[in-house]
MOPAC internal coordinates of N, CA, C and O (Angstrom, degrees):
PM7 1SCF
backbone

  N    0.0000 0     0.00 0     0.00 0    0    0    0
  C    1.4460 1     0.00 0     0.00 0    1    0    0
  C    1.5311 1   109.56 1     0.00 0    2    1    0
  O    1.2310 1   125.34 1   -23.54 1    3    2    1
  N    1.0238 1   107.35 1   156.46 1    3    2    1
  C    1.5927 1   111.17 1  -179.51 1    5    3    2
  C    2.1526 1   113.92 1  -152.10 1    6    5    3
  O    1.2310 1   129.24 1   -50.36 1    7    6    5
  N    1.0240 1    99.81 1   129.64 1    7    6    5
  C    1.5465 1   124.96 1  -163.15 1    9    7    6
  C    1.6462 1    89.34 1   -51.48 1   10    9    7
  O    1.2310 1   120.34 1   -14.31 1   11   10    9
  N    1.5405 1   116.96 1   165.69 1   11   10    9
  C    1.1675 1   135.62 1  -179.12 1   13   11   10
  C    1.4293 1    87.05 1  -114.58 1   14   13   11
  O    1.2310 1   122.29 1   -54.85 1   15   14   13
  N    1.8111 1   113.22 1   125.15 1   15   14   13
  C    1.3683 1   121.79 1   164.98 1   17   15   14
  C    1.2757 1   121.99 1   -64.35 1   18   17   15
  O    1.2310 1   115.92 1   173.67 1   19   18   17
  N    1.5284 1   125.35 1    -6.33 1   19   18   17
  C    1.7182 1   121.80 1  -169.42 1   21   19   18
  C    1.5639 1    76.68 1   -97.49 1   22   21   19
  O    1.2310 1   111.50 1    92.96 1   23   22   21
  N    1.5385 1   133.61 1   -87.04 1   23   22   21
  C    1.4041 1   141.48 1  -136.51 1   25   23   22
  C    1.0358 1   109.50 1   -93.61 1   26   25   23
  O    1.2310 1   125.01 1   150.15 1   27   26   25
  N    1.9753 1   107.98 1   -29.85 1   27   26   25
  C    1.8244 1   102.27 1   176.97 1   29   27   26
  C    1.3105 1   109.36 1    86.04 1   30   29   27
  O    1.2310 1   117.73 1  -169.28 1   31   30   29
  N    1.9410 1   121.93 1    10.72 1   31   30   29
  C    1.4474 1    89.20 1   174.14 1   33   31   30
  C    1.7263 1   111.83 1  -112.14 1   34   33   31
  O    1.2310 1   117.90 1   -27.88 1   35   34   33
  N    1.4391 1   121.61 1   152.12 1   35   34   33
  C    1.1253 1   146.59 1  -147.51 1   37   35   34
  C    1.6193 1    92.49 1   -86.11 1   38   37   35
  O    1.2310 1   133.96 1   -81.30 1   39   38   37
  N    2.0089 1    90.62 1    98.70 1   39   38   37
  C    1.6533 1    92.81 1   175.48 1   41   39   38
  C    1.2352 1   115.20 1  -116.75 1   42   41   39
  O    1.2310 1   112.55 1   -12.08 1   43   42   41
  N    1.1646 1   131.68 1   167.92 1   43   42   41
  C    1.9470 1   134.60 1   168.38 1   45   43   42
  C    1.1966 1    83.05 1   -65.93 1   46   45   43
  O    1.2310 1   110.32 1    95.11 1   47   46   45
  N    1.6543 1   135.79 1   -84.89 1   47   46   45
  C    1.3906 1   138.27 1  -110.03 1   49   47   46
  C    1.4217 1    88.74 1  -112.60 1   50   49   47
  O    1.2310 1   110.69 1  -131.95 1   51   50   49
  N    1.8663 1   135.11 1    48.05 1   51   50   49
  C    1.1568 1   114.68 1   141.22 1   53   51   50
  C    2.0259 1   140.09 1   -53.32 1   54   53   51
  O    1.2310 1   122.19 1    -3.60 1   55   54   53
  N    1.1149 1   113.42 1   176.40 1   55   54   53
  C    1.5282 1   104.15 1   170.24 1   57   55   54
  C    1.4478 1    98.12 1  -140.47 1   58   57   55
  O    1.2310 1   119.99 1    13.81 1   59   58   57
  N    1.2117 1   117.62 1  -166.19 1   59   58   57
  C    1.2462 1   138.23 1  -173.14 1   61   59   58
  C    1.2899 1   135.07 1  -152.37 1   62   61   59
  O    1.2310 1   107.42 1   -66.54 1   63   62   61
  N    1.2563 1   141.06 1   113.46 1   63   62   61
  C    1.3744 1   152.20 1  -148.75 1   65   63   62
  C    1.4415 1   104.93 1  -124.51 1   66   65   63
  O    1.2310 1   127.97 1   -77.66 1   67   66   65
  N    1.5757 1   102.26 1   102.34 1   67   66   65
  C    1.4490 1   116.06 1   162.25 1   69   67   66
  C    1.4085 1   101.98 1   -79.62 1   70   69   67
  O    1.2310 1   119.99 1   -27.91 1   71   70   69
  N    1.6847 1   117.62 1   152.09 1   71   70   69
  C    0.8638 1   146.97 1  -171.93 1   73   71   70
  C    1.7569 1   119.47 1   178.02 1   74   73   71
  O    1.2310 1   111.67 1   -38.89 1   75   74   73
  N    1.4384 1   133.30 1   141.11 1   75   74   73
  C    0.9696 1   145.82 1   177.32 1   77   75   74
  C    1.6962 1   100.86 1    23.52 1   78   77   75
  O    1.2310 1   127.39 1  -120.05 1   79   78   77
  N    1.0737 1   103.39 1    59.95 1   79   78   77
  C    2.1486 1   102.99 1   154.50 1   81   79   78
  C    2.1642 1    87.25 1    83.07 1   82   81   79
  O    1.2310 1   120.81 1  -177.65 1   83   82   81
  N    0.9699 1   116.06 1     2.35 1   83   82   81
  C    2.0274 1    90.88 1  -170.92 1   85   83   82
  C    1.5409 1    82.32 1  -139.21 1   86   85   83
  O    1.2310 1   122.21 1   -25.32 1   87   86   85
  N    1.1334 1   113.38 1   154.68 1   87   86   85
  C    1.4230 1   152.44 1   141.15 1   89   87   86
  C    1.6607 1   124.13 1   -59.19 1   90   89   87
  O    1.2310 1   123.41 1   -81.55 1   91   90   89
  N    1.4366 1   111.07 1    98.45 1   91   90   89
  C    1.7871 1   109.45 1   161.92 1   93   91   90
  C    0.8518 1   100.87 1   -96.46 1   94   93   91
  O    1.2310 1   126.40 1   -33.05 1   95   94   93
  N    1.8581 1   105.30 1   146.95 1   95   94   93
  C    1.7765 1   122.06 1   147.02 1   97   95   94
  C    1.1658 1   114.00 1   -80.14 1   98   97   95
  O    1.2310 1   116.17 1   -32.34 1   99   98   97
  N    1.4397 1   124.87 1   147.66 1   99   98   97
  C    1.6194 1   112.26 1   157.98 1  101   99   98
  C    1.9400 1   100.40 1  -149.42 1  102  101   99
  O    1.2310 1   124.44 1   -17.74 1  103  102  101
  N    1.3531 1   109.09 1   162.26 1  103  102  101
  C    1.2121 1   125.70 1  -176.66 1  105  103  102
  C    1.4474 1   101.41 1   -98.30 1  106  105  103
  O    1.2310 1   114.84 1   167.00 1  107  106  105
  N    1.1679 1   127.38 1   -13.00 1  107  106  105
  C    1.4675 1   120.93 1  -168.97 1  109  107  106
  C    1.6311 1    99.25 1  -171.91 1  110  109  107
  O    1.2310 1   130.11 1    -5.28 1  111  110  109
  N    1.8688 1    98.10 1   174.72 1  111  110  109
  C    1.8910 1    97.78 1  -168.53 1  113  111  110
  C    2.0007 1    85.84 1   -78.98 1  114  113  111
  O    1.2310 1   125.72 1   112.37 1  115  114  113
  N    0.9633 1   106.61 1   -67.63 1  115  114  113
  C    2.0892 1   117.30 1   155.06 1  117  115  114
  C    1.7302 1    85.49 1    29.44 1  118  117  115
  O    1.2310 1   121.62 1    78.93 1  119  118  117
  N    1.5227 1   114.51 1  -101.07 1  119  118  117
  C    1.1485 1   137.66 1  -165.19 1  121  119  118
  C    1.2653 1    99.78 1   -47.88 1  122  121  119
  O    1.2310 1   119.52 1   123.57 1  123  122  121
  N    1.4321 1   118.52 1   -56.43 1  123  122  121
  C    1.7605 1   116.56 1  -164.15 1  125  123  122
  C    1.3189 1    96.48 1   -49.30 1  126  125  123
  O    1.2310 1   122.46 1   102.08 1  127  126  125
  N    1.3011 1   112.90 1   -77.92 1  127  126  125
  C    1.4734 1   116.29 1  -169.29 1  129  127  126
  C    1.8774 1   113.48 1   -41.67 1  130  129  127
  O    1.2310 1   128.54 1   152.77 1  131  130  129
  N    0.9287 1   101.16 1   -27.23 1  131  130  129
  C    1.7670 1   104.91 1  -178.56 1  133  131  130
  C    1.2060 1   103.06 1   -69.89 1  134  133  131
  O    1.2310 1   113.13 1   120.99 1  135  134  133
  N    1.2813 1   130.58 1   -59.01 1  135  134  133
  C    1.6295 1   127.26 1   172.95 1  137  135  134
  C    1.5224 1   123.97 1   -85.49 1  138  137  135
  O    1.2310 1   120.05 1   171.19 1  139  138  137
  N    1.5923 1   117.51 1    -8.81 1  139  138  137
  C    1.4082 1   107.90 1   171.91 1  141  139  138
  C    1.6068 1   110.15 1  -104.98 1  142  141  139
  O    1.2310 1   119.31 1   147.05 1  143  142  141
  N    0.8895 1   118.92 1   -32.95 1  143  142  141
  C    1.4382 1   123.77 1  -167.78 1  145  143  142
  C    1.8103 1   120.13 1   -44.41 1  146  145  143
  O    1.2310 1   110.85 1   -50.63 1  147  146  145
  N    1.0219 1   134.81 1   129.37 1  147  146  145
  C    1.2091 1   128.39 1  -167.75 1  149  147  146
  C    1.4930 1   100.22 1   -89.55 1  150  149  147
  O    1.2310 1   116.72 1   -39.16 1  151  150  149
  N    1.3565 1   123.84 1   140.84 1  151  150  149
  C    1.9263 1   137.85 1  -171.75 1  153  151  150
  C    1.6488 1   112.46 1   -91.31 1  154  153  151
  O    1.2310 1   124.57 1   -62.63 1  155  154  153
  N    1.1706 1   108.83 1   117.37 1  155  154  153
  C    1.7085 1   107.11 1   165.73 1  157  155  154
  C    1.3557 1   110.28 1   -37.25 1  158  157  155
  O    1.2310 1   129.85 1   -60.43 1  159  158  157
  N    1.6533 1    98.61 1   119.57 1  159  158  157
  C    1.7697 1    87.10 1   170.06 1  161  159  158
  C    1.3033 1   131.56 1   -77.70 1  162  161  159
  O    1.2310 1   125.78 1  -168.78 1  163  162  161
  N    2.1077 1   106.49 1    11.22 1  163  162  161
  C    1.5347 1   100.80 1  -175.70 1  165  163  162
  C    1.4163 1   103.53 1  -133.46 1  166  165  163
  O    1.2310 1   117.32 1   163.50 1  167  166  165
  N    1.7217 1   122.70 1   -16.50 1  167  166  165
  C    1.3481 1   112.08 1   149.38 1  169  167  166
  C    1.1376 1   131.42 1  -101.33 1  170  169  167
  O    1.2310 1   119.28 1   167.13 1  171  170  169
  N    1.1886 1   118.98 1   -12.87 1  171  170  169
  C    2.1111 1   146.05 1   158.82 1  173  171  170
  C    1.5447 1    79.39 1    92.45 1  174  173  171
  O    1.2310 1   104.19 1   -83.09 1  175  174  173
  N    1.1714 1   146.76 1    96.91 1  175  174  173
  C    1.7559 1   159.76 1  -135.83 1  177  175  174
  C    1.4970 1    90.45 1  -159.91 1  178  177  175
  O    1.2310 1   104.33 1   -65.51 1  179  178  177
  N    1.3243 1   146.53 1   114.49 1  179  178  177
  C    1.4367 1   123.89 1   146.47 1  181  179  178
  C    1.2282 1   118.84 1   -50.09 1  182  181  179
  O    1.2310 1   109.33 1   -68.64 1  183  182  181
  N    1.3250 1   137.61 1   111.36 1  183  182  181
  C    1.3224 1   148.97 1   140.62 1  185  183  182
  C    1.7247 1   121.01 1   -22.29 1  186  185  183
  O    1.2310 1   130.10 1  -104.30 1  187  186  185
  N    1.2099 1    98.13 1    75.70 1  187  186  185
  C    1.2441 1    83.25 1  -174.40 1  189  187  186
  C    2.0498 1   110.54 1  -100.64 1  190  189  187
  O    1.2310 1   115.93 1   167.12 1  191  190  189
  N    1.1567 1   125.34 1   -12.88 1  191  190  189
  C    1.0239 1   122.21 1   178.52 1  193  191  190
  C    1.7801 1   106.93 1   -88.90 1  194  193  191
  O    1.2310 1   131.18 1    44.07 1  195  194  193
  N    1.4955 1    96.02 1  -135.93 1  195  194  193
  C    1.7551 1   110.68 1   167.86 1  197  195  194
  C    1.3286 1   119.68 1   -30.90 1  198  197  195
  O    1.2310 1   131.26 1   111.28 1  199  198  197
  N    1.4087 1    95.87 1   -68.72 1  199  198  197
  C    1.6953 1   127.17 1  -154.16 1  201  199  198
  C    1.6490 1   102.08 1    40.32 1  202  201  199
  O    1.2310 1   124.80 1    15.20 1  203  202  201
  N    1.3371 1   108.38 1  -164.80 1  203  202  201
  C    1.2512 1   124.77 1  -149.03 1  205  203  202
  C    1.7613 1   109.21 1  -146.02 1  206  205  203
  O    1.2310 1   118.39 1   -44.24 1  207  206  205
  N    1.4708 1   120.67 1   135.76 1  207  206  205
  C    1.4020 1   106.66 1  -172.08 1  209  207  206
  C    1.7950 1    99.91 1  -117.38 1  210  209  207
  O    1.2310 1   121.45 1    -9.25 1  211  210  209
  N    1.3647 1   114.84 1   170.75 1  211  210  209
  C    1.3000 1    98.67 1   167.24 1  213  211  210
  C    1.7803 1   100.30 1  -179.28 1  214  213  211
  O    1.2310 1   116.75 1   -67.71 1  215  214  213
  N    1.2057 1   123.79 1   112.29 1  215  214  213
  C    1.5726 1   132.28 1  -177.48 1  217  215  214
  C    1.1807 1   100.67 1    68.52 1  218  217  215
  O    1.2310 1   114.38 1  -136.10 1  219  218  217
  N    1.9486 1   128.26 1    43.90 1  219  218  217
  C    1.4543 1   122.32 1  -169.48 1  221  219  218
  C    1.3771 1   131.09 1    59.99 1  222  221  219
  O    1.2310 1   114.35 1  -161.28 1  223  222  221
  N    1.3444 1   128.31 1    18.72 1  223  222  221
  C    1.4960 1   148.87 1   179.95 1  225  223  222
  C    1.4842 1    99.08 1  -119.13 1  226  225  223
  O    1.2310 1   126.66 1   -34.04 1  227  226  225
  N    1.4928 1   104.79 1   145.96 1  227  226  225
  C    1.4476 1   103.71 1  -175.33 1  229  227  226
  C    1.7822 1    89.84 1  -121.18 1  230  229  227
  O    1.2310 1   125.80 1   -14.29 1  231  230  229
  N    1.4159 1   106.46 1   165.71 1  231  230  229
  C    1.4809 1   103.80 1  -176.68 1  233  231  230
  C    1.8702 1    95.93 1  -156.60 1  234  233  231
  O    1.2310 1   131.37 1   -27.54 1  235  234  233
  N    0.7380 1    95.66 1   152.46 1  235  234  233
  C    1.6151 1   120.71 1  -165.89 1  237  235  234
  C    1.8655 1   101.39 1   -71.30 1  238  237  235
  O    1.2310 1   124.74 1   155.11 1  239  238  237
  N    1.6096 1   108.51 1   -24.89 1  239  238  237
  C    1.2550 1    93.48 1   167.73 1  241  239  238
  C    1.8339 1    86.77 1   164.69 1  242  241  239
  O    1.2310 1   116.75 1    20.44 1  243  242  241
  N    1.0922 1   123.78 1  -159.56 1  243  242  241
  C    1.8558 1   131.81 1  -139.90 1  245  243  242
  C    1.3142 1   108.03 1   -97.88 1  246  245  243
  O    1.2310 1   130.09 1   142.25 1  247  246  245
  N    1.4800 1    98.14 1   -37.75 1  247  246  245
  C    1.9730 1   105.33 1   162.46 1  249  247  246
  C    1.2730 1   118.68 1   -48.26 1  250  249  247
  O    1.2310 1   121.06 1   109.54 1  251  250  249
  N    1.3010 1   115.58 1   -70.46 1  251  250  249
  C    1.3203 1   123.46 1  -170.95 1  253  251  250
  C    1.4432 1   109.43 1   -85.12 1  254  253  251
  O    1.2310 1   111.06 1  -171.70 1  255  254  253
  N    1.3656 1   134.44 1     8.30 1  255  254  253
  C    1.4051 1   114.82 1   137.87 1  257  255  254
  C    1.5313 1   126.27 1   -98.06 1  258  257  255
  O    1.2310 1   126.23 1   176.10 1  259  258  257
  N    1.1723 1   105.63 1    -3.90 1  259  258  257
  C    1.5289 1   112.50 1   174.65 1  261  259  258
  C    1.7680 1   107.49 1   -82.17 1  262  261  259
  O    1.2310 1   122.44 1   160.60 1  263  262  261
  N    1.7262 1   112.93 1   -19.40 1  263  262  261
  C    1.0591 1   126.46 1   173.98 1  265  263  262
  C    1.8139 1   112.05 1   -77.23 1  266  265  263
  O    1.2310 1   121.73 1   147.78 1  267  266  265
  N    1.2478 1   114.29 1   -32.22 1  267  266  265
  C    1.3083 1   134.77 1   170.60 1  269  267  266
  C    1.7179 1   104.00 1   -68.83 1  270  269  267
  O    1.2310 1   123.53 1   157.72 1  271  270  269
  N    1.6088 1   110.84 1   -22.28 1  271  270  269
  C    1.7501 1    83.58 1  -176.66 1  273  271  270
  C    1.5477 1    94.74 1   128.36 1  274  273  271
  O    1.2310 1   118.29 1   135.42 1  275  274  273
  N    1.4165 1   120.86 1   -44.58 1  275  274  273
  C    1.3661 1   123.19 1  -138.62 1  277  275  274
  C    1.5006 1    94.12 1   -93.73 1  278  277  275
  O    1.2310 1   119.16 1   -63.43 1  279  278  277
  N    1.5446 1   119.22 1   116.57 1  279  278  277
  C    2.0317 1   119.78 1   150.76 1  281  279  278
  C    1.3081 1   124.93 1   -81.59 1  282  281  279
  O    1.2310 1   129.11 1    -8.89 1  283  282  281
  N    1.4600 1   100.06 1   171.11 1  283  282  281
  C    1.2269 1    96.71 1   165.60 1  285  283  282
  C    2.0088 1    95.68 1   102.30 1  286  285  283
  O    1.2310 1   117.99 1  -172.21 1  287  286  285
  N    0.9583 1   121.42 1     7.79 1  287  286  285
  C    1.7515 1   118.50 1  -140.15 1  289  287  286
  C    1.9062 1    89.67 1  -139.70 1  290  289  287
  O    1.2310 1   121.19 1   -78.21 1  291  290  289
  N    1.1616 1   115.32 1   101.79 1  291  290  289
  C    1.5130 1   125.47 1   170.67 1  293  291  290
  C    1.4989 1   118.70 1  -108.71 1  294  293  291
  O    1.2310 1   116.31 1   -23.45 1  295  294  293
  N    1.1549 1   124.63 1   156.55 1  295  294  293
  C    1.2514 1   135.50 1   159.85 1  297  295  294
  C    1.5688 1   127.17 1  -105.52 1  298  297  295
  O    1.2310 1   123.28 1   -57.84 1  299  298  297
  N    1.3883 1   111.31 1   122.16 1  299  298  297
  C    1.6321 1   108.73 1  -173.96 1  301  299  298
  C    1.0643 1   123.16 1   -99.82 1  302  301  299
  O    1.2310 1   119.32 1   -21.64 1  303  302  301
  N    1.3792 1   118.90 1   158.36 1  303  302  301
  C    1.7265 1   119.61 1  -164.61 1  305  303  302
  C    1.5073 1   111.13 1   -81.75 1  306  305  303
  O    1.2310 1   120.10 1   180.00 1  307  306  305

């Protein structure tokens, strides 16, 4: 068994999420998304779908980076 890095509790059926060179544990997607998910930089939103990047800022979608300043940045149906 191996501990969940967000809550720490000691499950059989953890997994593990490679990403950028390190190894996460997690007990659930819950946690993943709590510690991997990248934050709107203008409503702080977990990103959990697409989202949207722009001058190295990620944004939850075209509003709120066009609210940030940033063009050029649409949302599709």
């Amino acid at each position: 068994m191996a501990n969940c890095e967000v809550c720490g509790n000691d499950y059989g059926m953890t997994f593990e999420v490679h990403a950028q060179g390190a190894v996460h544990v997690f007990d659930c997607f819950s946690c993943a998304i709590h510690r991997m998910a990248p934050i709107c930089e203008h409503c702080r939103v977990s990103i959990i779908g697409q989202g949207m990047e722009a001058d190295g800022k990620f944004y939850c979608g075209a509003h709120c980076a066009r609210e940030d300043g940033k063009v050029g940045l649409v949302d599709r149906v």
